[in-house]
C-alpha positions in Angstrom: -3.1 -62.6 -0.9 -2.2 -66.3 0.0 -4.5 -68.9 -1.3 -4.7 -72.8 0.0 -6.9 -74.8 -2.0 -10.0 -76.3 0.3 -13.0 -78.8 -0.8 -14.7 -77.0 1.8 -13.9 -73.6 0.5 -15.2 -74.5 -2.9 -18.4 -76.2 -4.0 -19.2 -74.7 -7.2 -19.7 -76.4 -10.6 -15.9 -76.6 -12.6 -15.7 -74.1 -16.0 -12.5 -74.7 -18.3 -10.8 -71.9 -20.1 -8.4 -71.9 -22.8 -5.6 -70.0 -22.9 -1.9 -70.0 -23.9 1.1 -69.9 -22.2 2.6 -66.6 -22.1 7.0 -67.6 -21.4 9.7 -67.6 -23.6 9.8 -71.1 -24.8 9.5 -72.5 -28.3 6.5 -75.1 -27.3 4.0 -71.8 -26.7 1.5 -74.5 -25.2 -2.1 -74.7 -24.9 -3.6 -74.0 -21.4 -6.7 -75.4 -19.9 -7.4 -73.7 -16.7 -9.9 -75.3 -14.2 -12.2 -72.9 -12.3 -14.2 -73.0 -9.5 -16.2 -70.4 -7.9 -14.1 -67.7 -9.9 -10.9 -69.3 -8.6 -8.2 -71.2 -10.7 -7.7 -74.8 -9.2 -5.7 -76.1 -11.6 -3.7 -75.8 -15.2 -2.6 -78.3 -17.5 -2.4 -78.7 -21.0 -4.8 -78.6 -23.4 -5.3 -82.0 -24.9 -7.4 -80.8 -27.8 -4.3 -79.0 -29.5 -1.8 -81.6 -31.3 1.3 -79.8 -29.8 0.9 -79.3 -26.7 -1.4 -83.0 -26.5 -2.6 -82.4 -22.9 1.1 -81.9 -21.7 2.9 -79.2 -19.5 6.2 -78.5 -17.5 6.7 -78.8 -14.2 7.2 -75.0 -14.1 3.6 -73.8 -15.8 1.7 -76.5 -14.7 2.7 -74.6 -11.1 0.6 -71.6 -12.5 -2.0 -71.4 -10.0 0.8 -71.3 -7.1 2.0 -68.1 -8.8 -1.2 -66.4 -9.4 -1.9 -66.5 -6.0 1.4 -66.4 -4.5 1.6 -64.4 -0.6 4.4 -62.4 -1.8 2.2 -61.0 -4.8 1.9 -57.4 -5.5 -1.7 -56.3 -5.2 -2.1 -52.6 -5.2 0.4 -50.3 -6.6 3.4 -49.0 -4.2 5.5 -46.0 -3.7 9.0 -46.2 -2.8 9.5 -45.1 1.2 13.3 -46.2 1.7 16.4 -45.8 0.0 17.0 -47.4 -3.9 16.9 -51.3 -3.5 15.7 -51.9 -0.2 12.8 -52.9 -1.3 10.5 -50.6 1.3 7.4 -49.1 0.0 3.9 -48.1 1.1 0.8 -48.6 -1.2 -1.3 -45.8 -3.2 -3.8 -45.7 -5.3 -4.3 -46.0 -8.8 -4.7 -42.3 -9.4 -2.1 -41.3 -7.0 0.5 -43.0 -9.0 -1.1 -43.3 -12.3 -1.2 -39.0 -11.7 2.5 -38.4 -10.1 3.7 -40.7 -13.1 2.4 -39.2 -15.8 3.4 -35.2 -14.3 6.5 -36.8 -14.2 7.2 -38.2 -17.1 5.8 -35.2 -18.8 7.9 -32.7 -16.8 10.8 -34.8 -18.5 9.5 -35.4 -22.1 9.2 -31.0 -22.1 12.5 -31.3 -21.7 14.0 -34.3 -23.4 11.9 -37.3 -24.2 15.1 -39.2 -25.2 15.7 -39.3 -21.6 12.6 -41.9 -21.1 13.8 -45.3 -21.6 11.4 -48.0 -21.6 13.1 -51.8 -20.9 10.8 -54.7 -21.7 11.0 -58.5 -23.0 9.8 -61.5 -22.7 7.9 -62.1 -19.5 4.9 -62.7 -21.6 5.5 -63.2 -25.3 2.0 -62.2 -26.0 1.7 -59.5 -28.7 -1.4 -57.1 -26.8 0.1 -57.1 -23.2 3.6 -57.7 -24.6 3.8 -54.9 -27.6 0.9 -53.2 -28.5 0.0 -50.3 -26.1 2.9 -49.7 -24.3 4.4 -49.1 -27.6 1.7 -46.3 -29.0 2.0 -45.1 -25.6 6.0 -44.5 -25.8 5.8 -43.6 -29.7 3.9 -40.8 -28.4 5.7 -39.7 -25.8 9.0 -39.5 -28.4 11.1 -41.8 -25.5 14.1 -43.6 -26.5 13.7 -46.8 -28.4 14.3 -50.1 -27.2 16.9 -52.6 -29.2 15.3 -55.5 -27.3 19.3 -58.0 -27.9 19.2 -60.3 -24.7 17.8 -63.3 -26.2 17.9 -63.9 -29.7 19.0 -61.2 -32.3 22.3 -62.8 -33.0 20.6 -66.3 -34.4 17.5 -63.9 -35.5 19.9 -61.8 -37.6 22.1 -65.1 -38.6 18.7 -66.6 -40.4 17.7 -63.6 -41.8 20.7 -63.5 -43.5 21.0 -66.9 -44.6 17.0 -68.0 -44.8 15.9 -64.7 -45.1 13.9 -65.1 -42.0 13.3 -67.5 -38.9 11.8 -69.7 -40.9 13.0 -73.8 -40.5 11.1 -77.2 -40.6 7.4 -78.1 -38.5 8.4 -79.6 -35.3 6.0 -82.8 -36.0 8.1 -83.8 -38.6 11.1 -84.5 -36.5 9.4 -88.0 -35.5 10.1 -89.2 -38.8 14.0 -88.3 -38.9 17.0 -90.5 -39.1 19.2 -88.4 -37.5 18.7 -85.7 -35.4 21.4 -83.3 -33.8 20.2 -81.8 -31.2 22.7 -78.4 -31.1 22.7 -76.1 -28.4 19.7 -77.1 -26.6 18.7 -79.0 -23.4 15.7 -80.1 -24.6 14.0 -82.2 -21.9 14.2 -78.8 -19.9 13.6 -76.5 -22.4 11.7 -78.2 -25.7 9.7 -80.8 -24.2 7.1 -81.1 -27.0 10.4 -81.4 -29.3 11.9 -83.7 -26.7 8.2 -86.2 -27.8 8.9 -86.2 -31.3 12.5 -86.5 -30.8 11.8 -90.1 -28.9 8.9 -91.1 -30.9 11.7 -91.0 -33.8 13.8 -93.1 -31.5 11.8 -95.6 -30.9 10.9 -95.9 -34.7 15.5 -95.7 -35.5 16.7 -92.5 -35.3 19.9 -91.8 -33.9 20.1 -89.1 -31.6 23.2 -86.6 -31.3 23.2 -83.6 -28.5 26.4 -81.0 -29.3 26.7 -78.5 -25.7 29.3 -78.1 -23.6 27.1 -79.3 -20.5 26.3 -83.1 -20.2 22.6 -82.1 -20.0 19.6 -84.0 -18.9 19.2 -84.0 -22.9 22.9 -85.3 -23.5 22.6 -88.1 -21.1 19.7 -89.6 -23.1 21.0 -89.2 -26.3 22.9 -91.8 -28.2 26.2 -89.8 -29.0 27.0 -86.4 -27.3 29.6 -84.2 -28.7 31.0 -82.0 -25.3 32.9 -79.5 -27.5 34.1 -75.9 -25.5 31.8 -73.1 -25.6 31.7 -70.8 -28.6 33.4 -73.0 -30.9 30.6 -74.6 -32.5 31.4 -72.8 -36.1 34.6 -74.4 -36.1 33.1 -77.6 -35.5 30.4 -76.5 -38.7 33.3 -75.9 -40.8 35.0 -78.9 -40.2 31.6 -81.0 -40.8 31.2 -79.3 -44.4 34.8 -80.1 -45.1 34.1 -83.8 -44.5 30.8 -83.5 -46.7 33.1 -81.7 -49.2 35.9 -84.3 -49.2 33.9 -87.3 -49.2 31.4 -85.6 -51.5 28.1 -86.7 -49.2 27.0 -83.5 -51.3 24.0 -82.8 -53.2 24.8 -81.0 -56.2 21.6 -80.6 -58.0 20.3 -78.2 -54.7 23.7 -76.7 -54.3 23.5 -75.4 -57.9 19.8 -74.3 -58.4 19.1 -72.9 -54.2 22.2 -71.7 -53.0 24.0 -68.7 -53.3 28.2 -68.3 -52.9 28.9 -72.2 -52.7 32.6 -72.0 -54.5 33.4 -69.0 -52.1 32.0 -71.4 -48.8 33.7 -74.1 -50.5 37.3 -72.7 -49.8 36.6 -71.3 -46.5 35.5 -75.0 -45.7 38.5 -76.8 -46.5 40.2 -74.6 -44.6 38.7 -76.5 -41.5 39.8 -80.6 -41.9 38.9 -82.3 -38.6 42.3 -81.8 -36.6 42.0 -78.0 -37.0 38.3 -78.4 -35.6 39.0 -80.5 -33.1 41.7 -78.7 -31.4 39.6 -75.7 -31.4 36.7 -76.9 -29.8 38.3 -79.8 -27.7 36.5 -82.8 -29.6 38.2 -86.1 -30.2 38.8 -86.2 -34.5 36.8 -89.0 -34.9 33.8 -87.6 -33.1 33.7 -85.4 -35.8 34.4 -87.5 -38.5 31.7 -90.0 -37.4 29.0 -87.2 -37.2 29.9 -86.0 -40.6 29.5 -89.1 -42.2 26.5 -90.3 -40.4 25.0 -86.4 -41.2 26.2 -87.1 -45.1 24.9 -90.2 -45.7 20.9 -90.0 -43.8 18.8 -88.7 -46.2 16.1 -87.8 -43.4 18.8 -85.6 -41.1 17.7 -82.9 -38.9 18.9 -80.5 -36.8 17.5 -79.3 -33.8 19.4 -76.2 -33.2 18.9 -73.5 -29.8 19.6 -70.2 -28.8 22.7 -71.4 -26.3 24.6 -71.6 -29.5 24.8 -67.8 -30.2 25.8 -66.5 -26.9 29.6 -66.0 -27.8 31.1 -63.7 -29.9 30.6 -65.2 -32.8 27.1 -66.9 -31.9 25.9 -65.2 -35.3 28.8 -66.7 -37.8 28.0 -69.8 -35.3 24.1 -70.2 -36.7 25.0 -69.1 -40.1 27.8 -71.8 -40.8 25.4 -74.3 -39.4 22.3 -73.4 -41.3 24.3 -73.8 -44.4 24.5 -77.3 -43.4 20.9 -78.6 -44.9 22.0 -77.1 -48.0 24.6 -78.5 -49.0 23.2 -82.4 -48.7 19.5 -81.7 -50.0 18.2 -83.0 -46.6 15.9 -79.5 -47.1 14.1 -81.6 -49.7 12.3 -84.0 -47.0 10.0 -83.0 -44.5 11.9 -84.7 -41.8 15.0 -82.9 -42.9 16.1 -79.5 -42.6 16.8 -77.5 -39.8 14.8 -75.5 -37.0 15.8 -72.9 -34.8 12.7 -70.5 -35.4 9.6 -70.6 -37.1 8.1 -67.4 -35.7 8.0 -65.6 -39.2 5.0 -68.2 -40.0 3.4 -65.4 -37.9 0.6 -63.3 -39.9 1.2 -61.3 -37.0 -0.2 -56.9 -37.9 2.5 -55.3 -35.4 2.1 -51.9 -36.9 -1.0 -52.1 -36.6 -0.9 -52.6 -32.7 2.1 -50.6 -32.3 1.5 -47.9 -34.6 4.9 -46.1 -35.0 3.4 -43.6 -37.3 2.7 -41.5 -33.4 6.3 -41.0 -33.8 6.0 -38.4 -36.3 8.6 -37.2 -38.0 10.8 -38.0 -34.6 13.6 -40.4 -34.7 14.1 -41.1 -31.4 17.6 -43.1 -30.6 18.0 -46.5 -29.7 19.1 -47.9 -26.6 20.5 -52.0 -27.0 19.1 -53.5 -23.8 22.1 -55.9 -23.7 24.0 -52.8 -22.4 21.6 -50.8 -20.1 24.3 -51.4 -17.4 26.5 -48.8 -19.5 23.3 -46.8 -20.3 22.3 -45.9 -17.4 25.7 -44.5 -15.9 26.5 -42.7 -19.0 26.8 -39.1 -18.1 25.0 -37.9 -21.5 26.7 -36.2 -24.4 26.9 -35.1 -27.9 27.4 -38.6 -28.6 24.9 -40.5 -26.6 22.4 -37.8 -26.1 21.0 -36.9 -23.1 21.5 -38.8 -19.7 18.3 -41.7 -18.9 16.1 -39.7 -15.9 13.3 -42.3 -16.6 12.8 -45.9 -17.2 9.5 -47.9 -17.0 10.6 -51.7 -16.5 7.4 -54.4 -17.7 8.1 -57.8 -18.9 11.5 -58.1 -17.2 13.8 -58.3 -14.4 16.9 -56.6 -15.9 19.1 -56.3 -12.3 18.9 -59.9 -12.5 19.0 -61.0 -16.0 21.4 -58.1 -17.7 24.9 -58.9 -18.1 27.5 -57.3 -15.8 25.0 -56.8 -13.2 27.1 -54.7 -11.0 26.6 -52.1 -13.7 23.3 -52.3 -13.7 22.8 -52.5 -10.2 24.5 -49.5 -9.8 22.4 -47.8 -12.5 19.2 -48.6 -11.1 20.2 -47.2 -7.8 21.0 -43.8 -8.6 18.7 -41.1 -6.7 18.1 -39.3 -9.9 16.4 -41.6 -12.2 12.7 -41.9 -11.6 12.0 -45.6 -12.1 9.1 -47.6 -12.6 8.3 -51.4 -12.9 5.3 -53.1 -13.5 5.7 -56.5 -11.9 4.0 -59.9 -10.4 6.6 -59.7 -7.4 9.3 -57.7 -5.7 12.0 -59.0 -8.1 15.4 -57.2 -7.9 14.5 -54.7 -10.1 11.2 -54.0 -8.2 13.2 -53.6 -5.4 14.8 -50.4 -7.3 11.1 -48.8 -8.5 10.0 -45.3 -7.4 7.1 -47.1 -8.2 5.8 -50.8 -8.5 2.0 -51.1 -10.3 0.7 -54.7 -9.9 0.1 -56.8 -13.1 -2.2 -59.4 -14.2 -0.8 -62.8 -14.9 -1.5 -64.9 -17.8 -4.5 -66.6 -15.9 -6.5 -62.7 -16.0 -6.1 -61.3 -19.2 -6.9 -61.3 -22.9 -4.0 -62.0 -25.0 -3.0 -63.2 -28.7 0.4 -65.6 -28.8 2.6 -67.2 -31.4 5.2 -69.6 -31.3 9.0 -69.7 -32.5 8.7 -73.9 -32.0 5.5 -74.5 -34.0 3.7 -72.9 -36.5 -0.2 -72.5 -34.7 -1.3 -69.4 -33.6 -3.5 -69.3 -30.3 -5.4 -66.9 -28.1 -5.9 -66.5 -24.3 -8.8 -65.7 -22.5 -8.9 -64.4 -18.7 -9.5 -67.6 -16.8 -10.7 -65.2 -13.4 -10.9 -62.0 -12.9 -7.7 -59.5 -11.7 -6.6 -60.7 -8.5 -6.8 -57.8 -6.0 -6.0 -54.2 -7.7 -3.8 -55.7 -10.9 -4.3 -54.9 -14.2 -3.5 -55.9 -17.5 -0.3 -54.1 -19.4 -2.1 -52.8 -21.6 -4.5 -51.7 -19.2 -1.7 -49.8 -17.7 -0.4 -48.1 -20.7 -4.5 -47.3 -21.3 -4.9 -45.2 -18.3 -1.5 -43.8 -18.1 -2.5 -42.2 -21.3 -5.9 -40.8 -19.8 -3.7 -39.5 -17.4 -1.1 -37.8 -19.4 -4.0 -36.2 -21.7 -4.1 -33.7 -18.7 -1.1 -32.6 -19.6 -0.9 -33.5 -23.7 -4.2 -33.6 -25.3 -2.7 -35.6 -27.8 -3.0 -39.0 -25.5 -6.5 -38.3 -25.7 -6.5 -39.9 -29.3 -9.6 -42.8 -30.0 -6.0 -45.3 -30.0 -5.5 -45.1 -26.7 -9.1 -46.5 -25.6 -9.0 -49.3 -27.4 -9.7 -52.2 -25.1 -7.1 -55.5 -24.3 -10.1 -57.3 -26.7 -10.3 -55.0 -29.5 -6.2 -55.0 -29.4 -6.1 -59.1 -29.9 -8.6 -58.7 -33.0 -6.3 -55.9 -34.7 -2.9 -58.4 -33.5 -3.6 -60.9 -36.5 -4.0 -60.8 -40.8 -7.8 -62.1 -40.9 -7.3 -63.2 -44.0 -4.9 -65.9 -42.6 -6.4 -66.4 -38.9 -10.0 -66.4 -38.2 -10.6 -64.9 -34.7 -14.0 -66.6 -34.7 -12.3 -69.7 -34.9 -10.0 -69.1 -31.6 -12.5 -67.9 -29.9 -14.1 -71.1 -31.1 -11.1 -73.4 -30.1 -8.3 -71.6 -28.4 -5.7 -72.1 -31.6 -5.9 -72.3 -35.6 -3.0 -74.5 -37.5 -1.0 -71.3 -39.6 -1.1 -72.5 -44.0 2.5 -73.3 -44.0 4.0 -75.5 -46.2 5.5 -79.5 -44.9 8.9 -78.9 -46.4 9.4 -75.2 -46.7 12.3 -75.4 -48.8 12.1 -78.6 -51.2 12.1 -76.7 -53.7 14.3 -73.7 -52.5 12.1 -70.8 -52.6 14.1 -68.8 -49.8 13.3 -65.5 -48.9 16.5 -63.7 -49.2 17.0 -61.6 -52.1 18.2 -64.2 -54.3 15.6 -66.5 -53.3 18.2 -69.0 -52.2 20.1 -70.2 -49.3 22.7 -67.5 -49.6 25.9 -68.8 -48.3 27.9 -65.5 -48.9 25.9 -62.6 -48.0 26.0 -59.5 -50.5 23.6 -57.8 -47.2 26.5 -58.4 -44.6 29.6 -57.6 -47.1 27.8 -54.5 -47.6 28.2 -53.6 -44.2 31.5 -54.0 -44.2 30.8 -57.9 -42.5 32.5 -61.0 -43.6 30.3 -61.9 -45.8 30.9 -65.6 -45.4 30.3 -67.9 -42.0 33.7 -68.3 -40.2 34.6 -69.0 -36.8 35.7 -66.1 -34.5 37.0 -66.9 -31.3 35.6 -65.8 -27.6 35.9 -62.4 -26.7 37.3 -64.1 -23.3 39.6 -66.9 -23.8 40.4 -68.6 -20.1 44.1 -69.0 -19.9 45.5 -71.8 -17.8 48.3 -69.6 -16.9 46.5 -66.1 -16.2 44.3 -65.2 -13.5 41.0 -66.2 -15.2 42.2 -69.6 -16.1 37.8 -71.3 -16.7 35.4 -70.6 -18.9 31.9 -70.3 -17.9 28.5 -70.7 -19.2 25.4 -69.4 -17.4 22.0 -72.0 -18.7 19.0 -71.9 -16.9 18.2 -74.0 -14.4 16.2 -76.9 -15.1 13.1 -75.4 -12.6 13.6 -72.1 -13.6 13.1 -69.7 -16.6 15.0 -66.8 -16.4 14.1 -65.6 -13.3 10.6 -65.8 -13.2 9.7 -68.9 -11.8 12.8 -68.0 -8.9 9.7 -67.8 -5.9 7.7 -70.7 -7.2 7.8 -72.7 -4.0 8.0 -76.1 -5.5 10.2 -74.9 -8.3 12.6 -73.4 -5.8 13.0 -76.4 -3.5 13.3 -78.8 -6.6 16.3 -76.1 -7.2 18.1 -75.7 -3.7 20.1 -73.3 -4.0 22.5 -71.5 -6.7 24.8 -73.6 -8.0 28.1 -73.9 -9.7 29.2 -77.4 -11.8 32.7 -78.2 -12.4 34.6 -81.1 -13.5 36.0 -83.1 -10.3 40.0 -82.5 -11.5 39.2 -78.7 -11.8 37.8 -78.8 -7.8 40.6 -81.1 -7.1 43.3 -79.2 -8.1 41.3 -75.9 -5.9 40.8 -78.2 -2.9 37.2 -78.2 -3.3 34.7 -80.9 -2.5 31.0 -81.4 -4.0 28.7 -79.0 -1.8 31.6 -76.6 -1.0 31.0 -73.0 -0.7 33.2 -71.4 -3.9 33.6 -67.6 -5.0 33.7 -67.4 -8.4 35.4 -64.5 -9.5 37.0 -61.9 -12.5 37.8 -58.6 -12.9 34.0 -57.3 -12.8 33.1 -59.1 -9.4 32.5 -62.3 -7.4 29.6 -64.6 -6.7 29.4 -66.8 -4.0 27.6 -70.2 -4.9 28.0 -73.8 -3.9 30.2 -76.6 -6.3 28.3 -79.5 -8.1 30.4 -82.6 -9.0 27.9 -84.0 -10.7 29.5 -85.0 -14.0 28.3 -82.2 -16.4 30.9 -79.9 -16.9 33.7 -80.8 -19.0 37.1 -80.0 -17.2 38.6 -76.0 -17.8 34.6 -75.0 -17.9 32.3 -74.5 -15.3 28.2 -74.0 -15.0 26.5 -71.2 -13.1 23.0 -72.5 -13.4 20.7 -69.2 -13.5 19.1 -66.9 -12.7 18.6 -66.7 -9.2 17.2 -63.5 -8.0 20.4 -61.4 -6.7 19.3 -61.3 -3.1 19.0 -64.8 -3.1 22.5 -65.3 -3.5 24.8 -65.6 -0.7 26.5 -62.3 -1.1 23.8 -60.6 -3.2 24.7 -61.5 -6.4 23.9 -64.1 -9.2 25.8 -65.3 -12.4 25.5 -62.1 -14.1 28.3 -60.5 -12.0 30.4 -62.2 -13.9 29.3 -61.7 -17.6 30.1 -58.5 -20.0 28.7 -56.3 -22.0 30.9 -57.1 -25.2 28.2 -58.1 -28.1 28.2 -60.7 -30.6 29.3 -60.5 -34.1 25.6 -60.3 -35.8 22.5 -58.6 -33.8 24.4 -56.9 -31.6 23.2 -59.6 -28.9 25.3 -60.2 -25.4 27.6 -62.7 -25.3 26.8 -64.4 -21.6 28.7 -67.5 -22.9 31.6 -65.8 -23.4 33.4 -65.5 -20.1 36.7 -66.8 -18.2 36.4 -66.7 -14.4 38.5 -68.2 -11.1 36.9 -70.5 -8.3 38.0 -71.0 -5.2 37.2 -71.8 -1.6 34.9 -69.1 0.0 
């Protein structure tokens, strides 16, 4: 269905509806869609909810674009051609609905293990995200899902340290002195942080950006430190020692909220400056200034991002710098502290919506999504269990955004594994699907979201109704269930009726939200306290910020933070003499906004930075066409001298679709499917490539 907005087409009177946005981004912003004879005109931001304070990106505020997008899929399809050419023909709801449910229970008979399901964050929302496509697979008895690919390692890293993602309200950061902005572009990525981050600008505050890429972010901030990726616990290290050595320490918190401080103690002056900065390729006094100006400002913040934890050692990475608020009391202000998550401020009832007591006394295994390039060409075996035969793909785009796509390509395309994908578009992966069922976007259903950037809980109603035959995820999982009843009377159950409505009144503790209320108003503020950890109160066993770990240790982990280098180191003398680093384009998030029109042009085409001596020396000029290659495949792309890689590093901005690229292939050829040290998360900033002329 194409849509072009036209006065004359509409006449009607304009309704607003609230809603939420659905994408993985810590802001979780209000919506205020704009409708006119049933038809969404526009989107912006609601200007009645203080975080979001009427603002949107570029990318959502394209919304209406991408609901009604030509290329949309309308009515489900059934696969006609070969594995990834992308040819179908469309069927009806039964039809497919019917063959995939006989399907799927031909195979659960047999081996329910070998039913994967593979979601993520597409839509963050907890009813079409995780509520009835979970009953519906705990049912079944299919494979679990470690869902890795975004966050686990820092997840894991706080839990450990914090005892959950738990770190200071975004507001606050306007009244900061200092704030280090670690890991994150935020202009692209943050922009409600990116406000209060200026606001404290204007009022003083210095402003420091650590990253490997001279971001948008970098270029505005007063001090950037361009250290080489996966070293940022060496630089953490070397800070402490600093705060250590000049004692910028508060001892009175050290004593009475932390947990292993003589043990960190040694390990950090292990790590003076020098060491530091010949690890991560910072001058010494970069660090040395950033210590002291981090040891002396009683208001310091840090503003840390997932980027950081995308090496091997992302999770000793986030643990040796959340230690860092501990150890000078800056927990003790509002404006101090430390955020990387504050999704645990969620009262959010996930048993309840994805009731894993259907499981039985079944312990199905668990498949990390991180490596479904491996899983899906593993033969099957004693040790793995029995080959994957099924997969049912929502809330993701896994050919495109999995590491070592090659893999997964390959996986996807095998003959004998009966796929299906519940998609917007015809992504990559859709491309793959025996079947493709239409979905709703955010702008057509009922949903209940979170945030992991603010602490406000808000709901979203369907602004229009289901543009031609999609339906809701849950919707989906609903009547896939009435189908497989035919077969299992056990999916007749009264849990697998209940409506996308009823699931977003069972998503939340009422005794912390009232639903009347965001019904009412679109969001409610969650009771959480200004300075979470003034007065320690952590929630790890101890109750403290635990610097050594008695959890990790007995898991045979250090139990300590500690620096642990790349799995891939580039060597100037081998083959793969570059590191790379793969962060989204500025347009783009993940993949899903690749086919946004606007978004697309603003993007050009798929890029590769690099530092003008590395092209130099490779004899290749600013718009050339490069292959950047290792041992698991090439990608063709075209340079970008434009000042933001450091020199022995380049920057695959992602994630393209695959067939958008000029051999079929995006960034993700290049990464691998070695995990990080904590949450057993991929490492997609852990890679050492080649680039030359194409």
């Amino acid at each position: 269905m194409s849509f072009t907005l036209s006065p004359s087409a509409l006449s009607g009177p304009a309704t607003h509806v609230r809603g939420a946005c659905p994408h993985d981004c810590p802001d979780t912003c209000a919506l205020l869609t704009t409708v006119v004879d049933g038809v969404a005109t526009r989107v912006q931001g609601n200007p009645d909810h203080p975080q979001t304070d009427g603002v949107l990106c570029a990318k959502v505020s394209k919304y209406p674009e991408r609901t009604y997008h030509e290329e949309r899929v309308l009515t489900p399809l059934k696969r006609t051609g070969p594995k990834g050419s992308g040819q179908f023909t469309p069927v009806s709801w039964d039809e497919a609905l019917g063959d995939i449910a006989r399907r799927l229970h031909a195979i659960a008979q047999r081996a329910p293990e070998a039913i994967q399901p593979y979601s993520y964050a597409g839509t963050m929302g907890l009813v079409q995200g995780e509520s009835m496509d979970r009953r519906f697979f705990h049912q079944l008895g299919a494979s679990l899902l470690d869902r890795t690919i975004c966050a686990s390692a820092g997840g894991e890293a706080l839990m450990q340290t914090y005892g959950g993602k738990i770190g200071m309200r975004v507001q606050f950061f306007a009244e900061s002195q200092l704030i280090v902005i670690w890991g994150s572009n935020s202009i692209g990525s943050n922009l409600h942080f990116w406000r209060y981050a200026q606001a404290a600008k204007r009022a003083g505050a210095r402003l420091v950006c650590i990253d490997p890429r001279r971001s948008e972010t970098a270029e505005k901030c007063h001090e950037h430190l361009q250290l080489r990726p996966g070293t940022d616990a060496a630089l953490a290290l070397a800070l402490m020692h600093e705060l250590i050595r000049n004692d910028w320490l508060d001892h009175d918190y050290i004593a009475r909220h932390t947990l292993g401080w003589e043990a960190l103690r040694e390990r950090a002056l292990q790590w003076p400056p020098e060491r530091a900065a010949a690890v991560c390729g910072l001058p010494v006094e970069q660090i040395i200034e950033l210590a002291r100006a981090y040891g002396t400002t009683a208001r310091a913040a840090i503003r840390l991002n997932y980027g950081v934890q995308r090496a091997r050692g992302g999770g000793n990475a986030v643990r040796a710098i959340a230690c860092l608020p501990a150890l000078t009391g800056a927990w003790r202000h509002r404006a101090g502290g430390l955020l990387l998550s504050s999704s645990a401020a969620l009262p959010a009832r996930r048993a309840a919506l994805q009731m894993p007591e259907l499981l039985g006394a079944r312990r199905p295994r668990t498949v990390n999504m991180s490596t479904i390039g491996n899983a899906l060409l593993e033969p099957g075996g004693a040790e793995f269990g029995p080959r994957i035969e099924a997969l049912v793909v929502y809330n993701s785009n896994p050919v495109a955004v999995a590491p070592e796509s090659a893999k997964v390509a390959r996986g996807f395309a095998r003959e004998d594994l009966f796929t299906v994908v519940i998609e917007h578009f015809l992504t990559d992966t859709a491309d793959h699907a025996d079947y493709v069922l239409p979905a709703t976007t955010q702008l057509e259903h009922w949903d209940i979201h979170g945030s992991y950037g603010h602490t406000d809980v808000l709901l979203n109603r369907p602004a229009i109704a289901p543009v031609g035959e999609a339906k809701s995820n849950a919707q989906i999982f609903r009547e896939l269930a009435a189908h497989m009843a035919a077969h299992d009377p056990a999916f007749a159950a009264p849990c697998f009726a209940d409506s996308d409505e009823a699931l977003c009144r069972q998503a939340l503790d009422p005794a912390q939200v009232d639903y009347e209320q965001l019904l009412a108003t679109g969001f409610a503020h969650l009771p959480v306290p200004d300075a979470p950890f003034a007065e320690g109160g952590f929630a790890t066993p101890s109750g403290k910020c635990e610097f050594f770990s008695a959890r990790l240790e007995a898991q045979g982990i250090n139990p300590l933070p500690d620096y642990l280098p790349n799995h891939e180191l580039p060597d100037p003398q081998g083959p793969y003499p570059l590191a790379m680093i793969s962060p989204p384009a500025r347009n783009f998030l993940n993949s899903t906004f690749v086919n946004v029109r606007q978004l697309r042009n603003a993007e050009g085409r798929p890029l590769l930075e690099m530092h003008p001596r590395d092209a130099a020396a490779r004899g290749i000029e600013d718009g050339a066409l490069v292959r950047v290659f290792n041992a698991r495949g090439e990608h063709l792309c075209h340079a970008s001298l434009n000042g933001r890689a450091r020199e022995g590093l380049v920057i695959g901005l992602g994630i393209w679709w695959r067939k958008d690229g000029a051999n079929g292939t995006n960034v993700n050829e290049l990464t691998h499917q070695h995990l990080t040290d904590l949450g057993r998360a991929p490492s997609f900033y852990d890679c050492a490539v080649q680039v030359a002329v194409a």
